[in-house]
C-alpha positions in Angstrom: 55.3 -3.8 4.3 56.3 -0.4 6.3 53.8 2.2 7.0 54.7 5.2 7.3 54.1 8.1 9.9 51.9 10.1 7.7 49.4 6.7 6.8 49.1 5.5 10.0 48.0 9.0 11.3 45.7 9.1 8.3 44.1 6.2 9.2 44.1 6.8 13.2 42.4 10.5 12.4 39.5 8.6 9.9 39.2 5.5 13.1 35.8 7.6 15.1 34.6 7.9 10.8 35.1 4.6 10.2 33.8 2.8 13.3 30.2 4.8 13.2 27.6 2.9 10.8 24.4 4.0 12.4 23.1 6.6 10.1 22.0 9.8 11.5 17.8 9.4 11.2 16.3 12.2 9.1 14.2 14.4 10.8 10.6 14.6 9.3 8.6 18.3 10.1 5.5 17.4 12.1 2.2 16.9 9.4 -0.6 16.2 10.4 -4.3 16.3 9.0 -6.2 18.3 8.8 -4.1 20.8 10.0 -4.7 22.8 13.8 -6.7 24.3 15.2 -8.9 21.3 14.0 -8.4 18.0 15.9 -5.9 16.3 13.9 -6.6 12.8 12.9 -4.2 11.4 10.5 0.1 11.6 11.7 2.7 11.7 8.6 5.4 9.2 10.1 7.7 8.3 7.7 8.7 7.5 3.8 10.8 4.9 2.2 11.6 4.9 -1.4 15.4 2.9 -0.9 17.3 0.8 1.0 19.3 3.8 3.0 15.8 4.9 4.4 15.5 1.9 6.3 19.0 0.2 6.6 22.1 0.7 8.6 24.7 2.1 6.8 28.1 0.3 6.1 30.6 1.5 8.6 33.1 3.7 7.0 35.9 1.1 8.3 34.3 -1.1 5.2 33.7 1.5 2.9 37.4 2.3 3.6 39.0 -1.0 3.4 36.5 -2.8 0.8 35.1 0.0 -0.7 31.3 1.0 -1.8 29.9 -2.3 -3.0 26.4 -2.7 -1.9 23.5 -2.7 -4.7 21.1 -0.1 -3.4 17.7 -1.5 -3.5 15.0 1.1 -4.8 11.1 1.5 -5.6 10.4 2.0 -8.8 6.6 2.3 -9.6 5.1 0.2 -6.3 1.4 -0.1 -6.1 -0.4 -2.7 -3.8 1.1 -2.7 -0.3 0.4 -4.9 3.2 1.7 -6.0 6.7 1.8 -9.1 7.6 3.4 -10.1 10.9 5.3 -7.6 11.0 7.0 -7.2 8.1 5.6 -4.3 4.6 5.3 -6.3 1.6 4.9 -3.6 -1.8 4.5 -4.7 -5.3 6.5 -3.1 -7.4 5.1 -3.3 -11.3 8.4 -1.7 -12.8 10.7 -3.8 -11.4 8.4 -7.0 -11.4 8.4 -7.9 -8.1 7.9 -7.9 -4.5 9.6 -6.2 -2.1 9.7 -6.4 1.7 10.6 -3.2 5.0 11.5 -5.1 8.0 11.7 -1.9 10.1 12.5 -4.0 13.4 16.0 -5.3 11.4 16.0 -2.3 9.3 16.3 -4.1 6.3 15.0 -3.7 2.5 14.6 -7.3 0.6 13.1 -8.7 -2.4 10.6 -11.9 -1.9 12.9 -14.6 -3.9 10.5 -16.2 -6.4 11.3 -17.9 -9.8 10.5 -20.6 -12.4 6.4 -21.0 -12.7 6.3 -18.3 -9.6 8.2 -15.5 -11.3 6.2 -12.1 -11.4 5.9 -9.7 -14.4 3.8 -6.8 -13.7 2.6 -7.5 -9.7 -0.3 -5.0 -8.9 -1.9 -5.6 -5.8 -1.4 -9.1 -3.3 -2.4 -9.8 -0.1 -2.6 -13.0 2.3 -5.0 -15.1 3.9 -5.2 -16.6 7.4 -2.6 -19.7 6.4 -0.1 -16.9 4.9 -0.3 -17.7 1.5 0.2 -14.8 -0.2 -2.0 -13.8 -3.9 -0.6 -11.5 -6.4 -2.7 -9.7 -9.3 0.0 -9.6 -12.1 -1.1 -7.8 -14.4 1.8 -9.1 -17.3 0.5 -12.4 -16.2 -3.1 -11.6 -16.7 -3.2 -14.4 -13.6 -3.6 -14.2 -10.3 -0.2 -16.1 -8.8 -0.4 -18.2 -5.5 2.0 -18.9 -3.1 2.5 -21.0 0.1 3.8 -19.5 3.8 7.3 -20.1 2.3 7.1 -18.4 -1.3 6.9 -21.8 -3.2 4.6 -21.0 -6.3 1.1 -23.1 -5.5 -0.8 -22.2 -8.1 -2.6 -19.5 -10.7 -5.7 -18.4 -12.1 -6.6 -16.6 -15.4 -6.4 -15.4 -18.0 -10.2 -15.0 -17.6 -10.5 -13.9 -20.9 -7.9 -14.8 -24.0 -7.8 -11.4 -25.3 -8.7 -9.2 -22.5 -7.9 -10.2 -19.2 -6.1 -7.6 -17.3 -5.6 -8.8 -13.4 -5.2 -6.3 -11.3 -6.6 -7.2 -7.6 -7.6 -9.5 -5.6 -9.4 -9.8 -1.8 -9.8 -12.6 0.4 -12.4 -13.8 3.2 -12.5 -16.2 5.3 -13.5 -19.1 2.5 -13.6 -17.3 -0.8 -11.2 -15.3 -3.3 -12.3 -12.4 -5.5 -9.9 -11.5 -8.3 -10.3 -8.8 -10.5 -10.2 -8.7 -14.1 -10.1 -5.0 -15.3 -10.0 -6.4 -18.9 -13.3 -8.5 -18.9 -14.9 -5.9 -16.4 -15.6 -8.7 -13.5 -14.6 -10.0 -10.3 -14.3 -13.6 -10.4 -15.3 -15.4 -7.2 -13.2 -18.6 -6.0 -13.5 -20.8 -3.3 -10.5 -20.3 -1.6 -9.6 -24.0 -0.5 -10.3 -25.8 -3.7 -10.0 -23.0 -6.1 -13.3 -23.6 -7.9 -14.8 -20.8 -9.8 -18.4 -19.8 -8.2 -19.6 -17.2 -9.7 -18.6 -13.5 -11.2 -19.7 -10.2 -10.0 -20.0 -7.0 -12.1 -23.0 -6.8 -13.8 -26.9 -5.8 -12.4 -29.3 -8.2 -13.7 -32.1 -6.2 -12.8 -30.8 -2.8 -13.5 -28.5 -3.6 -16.2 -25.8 -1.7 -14.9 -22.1 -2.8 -15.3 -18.4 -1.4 -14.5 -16.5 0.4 -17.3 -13.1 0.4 -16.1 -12.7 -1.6 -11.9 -9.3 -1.3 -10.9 -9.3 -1.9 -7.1 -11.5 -3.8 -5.0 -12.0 -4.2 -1.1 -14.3 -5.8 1.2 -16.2 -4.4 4.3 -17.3 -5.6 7.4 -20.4 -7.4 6.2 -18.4 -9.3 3.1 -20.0 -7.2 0.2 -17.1 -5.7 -2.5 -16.4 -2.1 -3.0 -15.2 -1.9 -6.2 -13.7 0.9 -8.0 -14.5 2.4 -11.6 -12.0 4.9 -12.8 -13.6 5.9 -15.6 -17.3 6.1 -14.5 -15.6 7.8 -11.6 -17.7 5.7 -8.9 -17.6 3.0 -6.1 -19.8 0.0 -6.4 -20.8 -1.8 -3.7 -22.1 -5.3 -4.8 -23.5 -8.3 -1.9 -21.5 -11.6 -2.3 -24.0 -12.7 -3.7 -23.6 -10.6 -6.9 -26.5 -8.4 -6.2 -25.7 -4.1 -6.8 -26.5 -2.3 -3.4 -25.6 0.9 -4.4 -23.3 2.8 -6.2 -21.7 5.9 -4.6 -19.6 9.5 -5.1 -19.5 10.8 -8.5 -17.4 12.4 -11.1 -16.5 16.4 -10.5 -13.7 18.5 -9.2 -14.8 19.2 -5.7 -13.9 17.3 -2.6 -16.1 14.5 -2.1 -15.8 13.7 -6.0 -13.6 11.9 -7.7 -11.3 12.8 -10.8 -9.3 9.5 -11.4 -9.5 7.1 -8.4 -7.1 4.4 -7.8 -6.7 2.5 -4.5 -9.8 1.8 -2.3 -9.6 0.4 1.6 -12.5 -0.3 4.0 -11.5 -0.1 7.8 -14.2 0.6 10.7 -16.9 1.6 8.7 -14.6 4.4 7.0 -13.9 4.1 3.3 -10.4 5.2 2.0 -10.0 5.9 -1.2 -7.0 7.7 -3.5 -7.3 9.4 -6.7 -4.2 10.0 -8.7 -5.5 12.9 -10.4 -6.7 15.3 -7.5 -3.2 13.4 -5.5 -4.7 12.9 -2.2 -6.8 10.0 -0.1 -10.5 11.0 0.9 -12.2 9.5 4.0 -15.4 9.1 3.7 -18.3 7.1 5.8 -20.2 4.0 4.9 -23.0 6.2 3.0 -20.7 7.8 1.3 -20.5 11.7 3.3 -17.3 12.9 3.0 -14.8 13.4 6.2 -11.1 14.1 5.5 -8.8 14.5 2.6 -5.1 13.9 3.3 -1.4 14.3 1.4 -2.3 16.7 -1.3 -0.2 17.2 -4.3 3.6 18.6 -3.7 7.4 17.2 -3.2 7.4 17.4 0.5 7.1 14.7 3.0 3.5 13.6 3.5 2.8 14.8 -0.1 1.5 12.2 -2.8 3.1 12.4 -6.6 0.4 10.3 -8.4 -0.5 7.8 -5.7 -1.6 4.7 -6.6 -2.4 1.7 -3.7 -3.7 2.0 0.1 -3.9 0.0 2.5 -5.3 0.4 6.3 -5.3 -1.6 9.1 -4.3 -2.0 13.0 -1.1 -4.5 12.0 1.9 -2.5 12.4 1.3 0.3 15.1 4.5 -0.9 17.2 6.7 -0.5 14.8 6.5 3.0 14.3 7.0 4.1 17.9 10.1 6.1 17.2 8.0 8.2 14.7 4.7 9.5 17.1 4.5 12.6 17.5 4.0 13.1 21.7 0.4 13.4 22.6 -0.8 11.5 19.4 -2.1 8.1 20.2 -2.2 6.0 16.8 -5.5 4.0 16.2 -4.8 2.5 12.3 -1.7 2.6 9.7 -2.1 3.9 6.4 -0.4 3.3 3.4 -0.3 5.0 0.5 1.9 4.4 -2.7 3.3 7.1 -5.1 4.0 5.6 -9.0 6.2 9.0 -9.0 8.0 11.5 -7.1 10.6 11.5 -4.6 8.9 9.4 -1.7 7.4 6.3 -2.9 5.9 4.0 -0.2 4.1 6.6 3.0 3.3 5.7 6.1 0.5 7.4 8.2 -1.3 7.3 11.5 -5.0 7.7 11.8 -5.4 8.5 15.6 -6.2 11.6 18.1 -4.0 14.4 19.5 -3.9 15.3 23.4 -5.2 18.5 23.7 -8.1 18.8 21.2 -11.8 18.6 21.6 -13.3 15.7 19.2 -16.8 15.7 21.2 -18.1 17.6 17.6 -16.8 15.0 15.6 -18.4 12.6 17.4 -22.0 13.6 17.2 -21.6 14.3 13.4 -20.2 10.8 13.6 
């Protein structure tokens, strides 16, 4: 087969095109929170709702000789998210099922499980210290179990025939609290043998019970923070099963809560989104409000019905490219959006160079 003059210049001219497959990284405006001249403390790095956010692009050598065949991977409606070594895992209930950001290989995945392990409607999961990984599915009504590898383990539920609704779960060091929006309960499981010990929900002495719990998280000291979207409040129960308090209220002011979703406990500071007022509030251990973060809005940093959070110190280094200079990151946030244009946010909770935080300190 000839070529001729005009088709090899054609190709020669699209050659520099074709041989560049490093996309050209988006740049993100600076947002932080709250915004100057208070000391910032929380850093907007980054968003990913698809695989082009995170992934190399195909050279366009391939695209040219093989054309576009790559299946883009999306978020659809994620929810619970975590880091383990290294690697984001999201649970994704539209799409039923998990799916992974490896931002040191820039690459978007699903975790591959089927037969007795397939997911349905996966809210919430997270890990324990052997790296089996638990997932709330909520079409299950059953918390799923799997080993290191993904192999399906085991499951637990439907706690109730008619009711169960499985929506989160928490792990210590030797025991497993799932909970079961449906029957209004956290069911407590040793974690090694996976016997039932006891449930949590319900005051014996006060009579008071949850409505509506929908996320759950543990502090420092092991007791469960649980949260009740319709009474609009967190409980805070012992592990015992004992009601220590229950804090924040329903209203329309900051410090309140209109529809709250996603709770996380990290250094005595309490995170917790509500989907209806679309942002995260900080608040301390007794409840005093600090921050509120992302706000409602289309823009990068903004939240579009937000839904899961997560915080924790796993994960600073691989957001090095995205600090802004002068800010020195302490904890990662994540928050998930069920809607909008950017689905799965990442944040920095840390201080700025340049700012005077001896005020926040004493009111500390």
């Amino acid at each position: 087969m000839r070529c001729s003059a005009t088709t090899i210049l054609l190709v020669l001219a699209l050659l520099p095109l074709a041989c560049s497959g490093a996309p050209v990284k988006e740049e993100v405006p600076l947002t932080l929170y709250p915004e100057p001249p208070a000391p910032p403390r929380i850093q907007f790095l980054r968003s990913v709702s698809m695989g082009k956010d995170i992934e190399e692009a195909a050279t366009g050598l391939d695209s040219l000789l093989f054309g576009d065949t790559k299946l883009e991977k999306t978020f659809m409606a994620p929810y619970g998210a975590t880091i383990r070594n290294g690697i984001v895992y999201v649970a994704d209930i539209q799409q039923g099922a998990i799916l992974t950001l490896d931002f040191k290989n820039k690459k978007m995945d699903f975790v591959h499980v089927s037969g007795r392990g397939e997911l349905q409607k996966p809210v919430n999961l997270t890990f324990d210290e052997d790296n089996r990984m638990y997932v709330a599915d909520l079409g299950r009504r059953q918390l799923v179990i799997y080993d290191q590898n993904f192999n399906y383990v085991d499951e637990l539920g439907p706690f109730d025939k008619e009711k169960s609704k499985v929506v989160d779960v928490e792990v210590s060091k030797d025991k497993l609290f799932v909970l079961d929006s449906g029957d209004a309960l956290v069911h407590v499981f040793d974690r090694k043998s996976l016997k039932e010990l006891s449930t949590i929900g319900v005051d014996e002495e006060s009579g008071i019970k949850h409505k509506a719990p929908t996320n759950l998280s543990l502090d420092m000291e092991g007791n469960l923070l649980v949260v009740d979207s319709i009474l609009c409040q967190v409980f805070v129960w012992s592990p015992e099963g004992k009601l220590l308090r229950t804090i924040w209220s329903p209203g329309d002011i900051v410090g309140q809560f209109a529809r709250p979703k996603g709770i996380a406990y990290s250094d005595d500071l309490v995170y917790v989104v509500d989907s209806s007022f679309e942002n995260c509030q900080i608040f301390d251990a007794e409840g005093e409000i600090l921050l509120f973060f992302g706000n409602p809005g289309v823009r990068p940093g903004n939240l579009y019905l937000p839904a899961g959070v997560w915080v924790g110190i796993e994960g600073l280094d691989l957001f090095q490219d995205d600090y802004a200079e002068g800010f020195h990151p302490e904890k990662i946030i994540i928050i998930t959006n069920l809607y909008g244009p950017y689905k799965v946010n990442f944040y920095a909770f840390g201080k700025m160079d340049g700012f005077d935080y001896s005020e926040e300190a004493a009111q500390e």
